[in-house]
N, C-alpha and C positions, 0 to 999 in steps of 0.2 A: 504494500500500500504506500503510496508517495505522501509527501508531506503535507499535500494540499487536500490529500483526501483526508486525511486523518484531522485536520483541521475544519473541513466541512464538516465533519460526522462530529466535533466537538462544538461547533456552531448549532446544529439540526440538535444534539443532543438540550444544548443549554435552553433550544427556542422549547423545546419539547415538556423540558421542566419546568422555564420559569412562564407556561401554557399551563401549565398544570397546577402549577404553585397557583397560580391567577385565579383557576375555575375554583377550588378551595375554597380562595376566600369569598369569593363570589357564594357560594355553596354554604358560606358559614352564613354570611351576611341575610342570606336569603331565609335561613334556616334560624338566626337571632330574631328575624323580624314575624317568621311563625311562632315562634314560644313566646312573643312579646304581646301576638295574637291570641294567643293558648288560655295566659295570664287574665286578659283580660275579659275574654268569654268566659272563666272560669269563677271570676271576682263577680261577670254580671249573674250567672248563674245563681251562684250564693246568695245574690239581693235577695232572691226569692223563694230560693230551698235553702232554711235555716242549717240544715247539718250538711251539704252537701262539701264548703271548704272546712277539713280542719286545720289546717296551717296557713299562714302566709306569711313571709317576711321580705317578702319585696320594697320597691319602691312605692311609697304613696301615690307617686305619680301615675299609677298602671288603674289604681283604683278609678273605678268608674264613679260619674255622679247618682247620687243617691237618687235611687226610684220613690217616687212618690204615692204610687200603688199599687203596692207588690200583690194585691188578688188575682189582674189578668197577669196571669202567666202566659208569656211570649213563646209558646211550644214552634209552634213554626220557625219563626225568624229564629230560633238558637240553635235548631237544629241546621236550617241552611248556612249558617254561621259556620256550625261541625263539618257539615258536606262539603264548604269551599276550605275552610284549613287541611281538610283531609286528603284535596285535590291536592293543596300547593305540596305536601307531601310528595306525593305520590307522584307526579313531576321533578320533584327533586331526587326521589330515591330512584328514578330513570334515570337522571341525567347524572348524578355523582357517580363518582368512583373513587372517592374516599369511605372507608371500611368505621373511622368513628362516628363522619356525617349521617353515612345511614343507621347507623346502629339507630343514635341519638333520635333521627327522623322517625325509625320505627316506633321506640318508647313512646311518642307523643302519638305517633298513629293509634296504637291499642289505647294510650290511657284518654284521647278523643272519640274512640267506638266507645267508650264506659260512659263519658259524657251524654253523649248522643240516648242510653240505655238508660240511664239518669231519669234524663229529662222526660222521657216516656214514661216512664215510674210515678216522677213526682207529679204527670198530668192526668196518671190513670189508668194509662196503659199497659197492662201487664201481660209476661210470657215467661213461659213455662221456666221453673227453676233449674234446670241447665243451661238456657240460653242466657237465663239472666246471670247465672255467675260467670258464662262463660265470655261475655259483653262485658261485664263489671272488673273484674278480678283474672280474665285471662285464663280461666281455670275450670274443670267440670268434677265435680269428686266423685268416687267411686260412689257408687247403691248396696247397702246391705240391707239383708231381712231381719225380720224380728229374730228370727233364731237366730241368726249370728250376732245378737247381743244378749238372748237364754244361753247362749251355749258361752258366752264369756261371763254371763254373774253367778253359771254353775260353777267357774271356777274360782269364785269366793270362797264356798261351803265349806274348803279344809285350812281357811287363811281365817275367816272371822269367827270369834268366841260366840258360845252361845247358839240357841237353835231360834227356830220360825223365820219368816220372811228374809229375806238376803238385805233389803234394803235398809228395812228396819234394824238388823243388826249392823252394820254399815254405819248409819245414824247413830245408833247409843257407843262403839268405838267411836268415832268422831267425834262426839259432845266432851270424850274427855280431853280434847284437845282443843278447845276454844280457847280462844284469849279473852282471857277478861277484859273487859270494855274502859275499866280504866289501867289497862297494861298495852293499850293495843296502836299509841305512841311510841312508846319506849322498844318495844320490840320493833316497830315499821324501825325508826330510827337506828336500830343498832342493825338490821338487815340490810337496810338500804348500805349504808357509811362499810358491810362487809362486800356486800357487791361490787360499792364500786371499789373499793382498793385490788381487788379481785382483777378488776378490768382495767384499772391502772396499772398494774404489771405487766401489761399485753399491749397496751395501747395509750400512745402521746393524743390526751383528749383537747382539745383548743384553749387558750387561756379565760379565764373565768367563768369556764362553762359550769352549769350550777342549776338547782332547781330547788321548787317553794313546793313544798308537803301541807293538804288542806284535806280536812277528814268530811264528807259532806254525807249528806243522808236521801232517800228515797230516790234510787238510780236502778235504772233495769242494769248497770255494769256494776263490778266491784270494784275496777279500777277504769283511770282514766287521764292521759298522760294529752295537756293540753301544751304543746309544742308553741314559744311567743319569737323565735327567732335570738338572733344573740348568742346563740350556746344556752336560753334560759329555756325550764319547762313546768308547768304546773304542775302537778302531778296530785288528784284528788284520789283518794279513797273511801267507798262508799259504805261505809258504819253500819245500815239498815240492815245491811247481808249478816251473817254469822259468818267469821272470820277462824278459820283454823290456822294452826299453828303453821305447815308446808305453808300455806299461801302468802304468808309474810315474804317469805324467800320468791316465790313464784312473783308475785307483785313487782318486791325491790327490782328485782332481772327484769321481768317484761316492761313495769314500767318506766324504768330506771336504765342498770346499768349490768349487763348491755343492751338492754334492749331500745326504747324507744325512745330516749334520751340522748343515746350514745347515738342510733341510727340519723334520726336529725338533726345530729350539730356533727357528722361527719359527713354526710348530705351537705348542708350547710356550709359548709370549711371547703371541701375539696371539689364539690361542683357548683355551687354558685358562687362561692365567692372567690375561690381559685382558677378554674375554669372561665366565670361569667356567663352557665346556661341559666339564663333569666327562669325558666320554665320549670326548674326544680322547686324555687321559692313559694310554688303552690303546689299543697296538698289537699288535691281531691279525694274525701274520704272512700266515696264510691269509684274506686279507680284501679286498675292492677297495683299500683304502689303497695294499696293497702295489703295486700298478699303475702307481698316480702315483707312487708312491717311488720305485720301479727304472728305471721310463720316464723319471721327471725329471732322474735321479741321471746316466743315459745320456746324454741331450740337454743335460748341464750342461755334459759336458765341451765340447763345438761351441759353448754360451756363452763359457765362461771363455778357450777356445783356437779363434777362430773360422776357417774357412779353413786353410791351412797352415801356422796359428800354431803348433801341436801339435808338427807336423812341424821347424819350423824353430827354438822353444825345446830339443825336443832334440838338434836337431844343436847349437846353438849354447854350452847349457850344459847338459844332461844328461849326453850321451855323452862330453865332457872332461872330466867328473865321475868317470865309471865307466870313463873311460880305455879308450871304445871308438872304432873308425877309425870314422868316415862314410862311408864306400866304400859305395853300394848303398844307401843309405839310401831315396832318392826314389823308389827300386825298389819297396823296399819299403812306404812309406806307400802308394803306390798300389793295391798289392796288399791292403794290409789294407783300402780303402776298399769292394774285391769281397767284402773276408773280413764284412765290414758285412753287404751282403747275402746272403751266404753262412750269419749266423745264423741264419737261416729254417728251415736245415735240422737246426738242435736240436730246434723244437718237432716238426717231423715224426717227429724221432728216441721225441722227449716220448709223443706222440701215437700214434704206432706201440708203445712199449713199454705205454703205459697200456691202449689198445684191445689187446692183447695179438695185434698183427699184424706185429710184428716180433720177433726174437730177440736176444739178448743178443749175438752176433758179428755180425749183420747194424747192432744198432746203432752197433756200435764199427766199424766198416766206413765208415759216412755220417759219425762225429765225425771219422774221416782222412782219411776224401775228401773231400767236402764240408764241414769243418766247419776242418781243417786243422791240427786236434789233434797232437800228437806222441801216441803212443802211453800215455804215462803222463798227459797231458793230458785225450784220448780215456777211461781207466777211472776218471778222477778226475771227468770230465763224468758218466758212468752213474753212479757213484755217487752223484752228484746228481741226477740226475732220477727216479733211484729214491727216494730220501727228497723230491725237491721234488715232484715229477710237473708237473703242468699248469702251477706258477707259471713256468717257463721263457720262457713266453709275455709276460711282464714287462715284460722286457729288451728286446727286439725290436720288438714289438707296441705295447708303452708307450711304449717308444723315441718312434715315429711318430707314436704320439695325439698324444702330447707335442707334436713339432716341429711338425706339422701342424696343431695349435691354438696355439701360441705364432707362428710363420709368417702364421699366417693372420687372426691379429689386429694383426701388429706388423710387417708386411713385413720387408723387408731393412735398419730401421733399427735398430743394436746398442745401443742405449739405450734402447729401445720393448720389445725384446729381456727385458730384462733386468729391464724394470719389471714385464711381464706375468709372467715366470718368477717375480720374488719374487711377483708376486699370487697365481699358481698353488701356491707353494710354501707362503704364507699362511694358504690357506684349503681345509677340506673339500673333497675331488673326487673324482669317478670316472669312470671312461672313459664312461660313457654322457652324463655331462656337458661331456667333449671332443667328444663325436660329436654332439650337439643342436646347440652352436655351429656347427658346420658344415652343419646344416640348416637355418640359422636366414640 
């Protein structure tokens, strides 16, 4: 090859890159001024379905003017709203060939199908509870029968003391591990403050990140992690419920650390305000997000308390805490490990009351028997899946993506563990993104 050629082929080459480099930015620019779109469809949304944002730490500037009469709901125009951002997508994810641009384009495509499903929801529209969570949440959960939750609370009978009904024994262990109502501070407090040093060993969390503990009462949830931007979180606990002694720890993690504290101010840190994708700073509760949120927040706690560490933190300083005996304790974890998959039989509950194939006593029927609610437990449950419906799927479902992509990159080493969980907790994801990796 002569000089001149090898000179042209390094001209052609540079026209070739700095072509490339170009359409990029182009591609970004294009794709900043979709999620600046995203933002504020999503702000106008909320004017008028109360639960529909639960985060935003944006600019004020994104915020829309205040509606004046939020009763006509604008179903049409919000959805041809979805329709056209879902175009410019879909245009751009043709035309790029950059591999983060589209990722990034897809997340917003699924989490504007949930919008879209949303909106239909909040006007009345309803379809059948696979579509809906699989529009919402990106996700369909598996169907079981009744027997395959007889055939898991058979396997109580040689774990719980004492005869007659499974649940009702179930219940009287349980009762001895309530917290007393004026212990039930002191224990949150000394659970949270173990968690997070827990997850301070594993991970550099943003400077002053930090959250406010408020005990509130009459909530179809037990907990409830109200995300204000900052690195800050609210984090309420709801009193009304009977609070056992596991759930102190279960809480601190899901709501806390690592769980949904942690996952929004490293959201926060590394993709909006590192990055600058505008469109993370809103969280649509009804949205694939939610998925990895509750599914991570789940599987944090088996991070932070792995094996029988959960178990063995509260006998050891929990329950001298709240000045309860240990008797029956190992009974009990055991049994909650069935009550694990025993949650399966909420989304049926879900599921059944959504497909309107079940009744209102029939569902409160599966949260006791199967589900192992105490009675007040049980109507506290329905009233939540009547305002959540399909998300219940979350929990359970998400649960698993979760483990079973974090597992399944990082075997059984708990510092592989830990690395993937911040990766996952780091970055955009959705359950269709957990389930590729496992075809892959």
């Amino acid at each position: 090859m002569t000089i001149k050629s090898i000179f042209t082929c390094i001209v052609v080459c540079i026209i070739i890159a700095c072509s490339s480099e170009k359409q990029s930015e182009n591609d970004e620019a294009r794709l900043k001024e979709i999620g600046r779109k995203y933002v504020v469809l999503g702000l106008t949304i909320g004017q008028y379905d109360p639960d529909f944002v639960d985060a935003y730490y944006g600019p004020d500037s994104l915020r829309p003017k205040a509606v004046r009469d939020t009763s006509a709901f604008p179903k049409d125009s919000l959805i041809l709203q979805v329709s056209g951002l879902q175009k410019q997508i879909a245009e751009l994810v043709a035309a790029s060939t950059n591999d983060t641009i589209r990722s990034r384009a897809d997340w917003l495509a699924s989490q504007l199908t949930a919008f879209e499903r949303r909106i239909k929801i909040f006007s009345g529209e309803i379809a059948p509870f696979d579509t809906e969570s699989k529009d919402l949440f990106d996700a369909v959960a598996p169907v079981y029968s009744e027997k395959h939750f007889q055939d898991l609370i058979a396997k109580l009978d040689g774990i719980l003391p004492g005869k007659g009904p499974l649940p009702d024994r179930f219940q009287k262990l349980a009762t001895r591990f309530l917290i007393p109502k004026n212990k039930i501070d002191t224990v949150f407090q000394v659970a949270i403050a173990e968690a997070r040093k827990r997850t301070l060993q594993h991970y550099t969390l943003p400077p002053g990140e930090n959250f406010k503990l408020e005990y509130v009462t009459d909530k179809p949830w037990s907990g409830y992690n109200w995300y204000k931007g900052n690195y800050q979180s609210l984090i309420q606990i709801n009193i009304s419920q009977p609070i056992f002694i596991q759930r102190a720890i279960d809480l601190a993690c899901h709501e806390g650390y690592p769980g949904h504290h942690v996952f929004n101010a490293l959201l926060e840190k590394n993709v909006y305000r590192d990055k600058g994708s505008q469109e993370i700073s809103l969280y649509p509760l009804f949205s694939p997000q939610s998925l990895i949120a509750e599914g991570s927040a789940n599987y944090g706690i088996s991070i932070a308390f792995p094996g029988d560490e959960q178990e063995q933190y509260c006998k050891q300083v929990l329950m001298p805490v709240a000045g309860l005996d240990t008797t029956g304790i190992h009974a009990y974890f055991e049994a909650a490990k069935i009550g694990s998959a025993l949650n399966y039989a909420r989304n049926e509950v879900a599921r059944g009351l959504v497909n309107k194939s079940m009744t209102d006593k029939e569902a409160l029927r599966w949260l006791t028997d199967y589900c192992l609610l105490t009675e007040k437990g049980a109507a506290d449950y329905l009233r939540f899946i009547k305002k959540y419906r399909s998300y219940v799927i979350n929990y359970n479902y998400g649960q698993d993506l979760v483990k079973s992509y974090i597992e399944r990159t990082s075997g059984q080493d708990s510092e592989k563990r830990w690395k993937a969980f911040e990766k996952l907790l780091s970055n955009p994801m959705k359950a269709s993104d957990l389930m590729a990796q496992k075809k892959e």
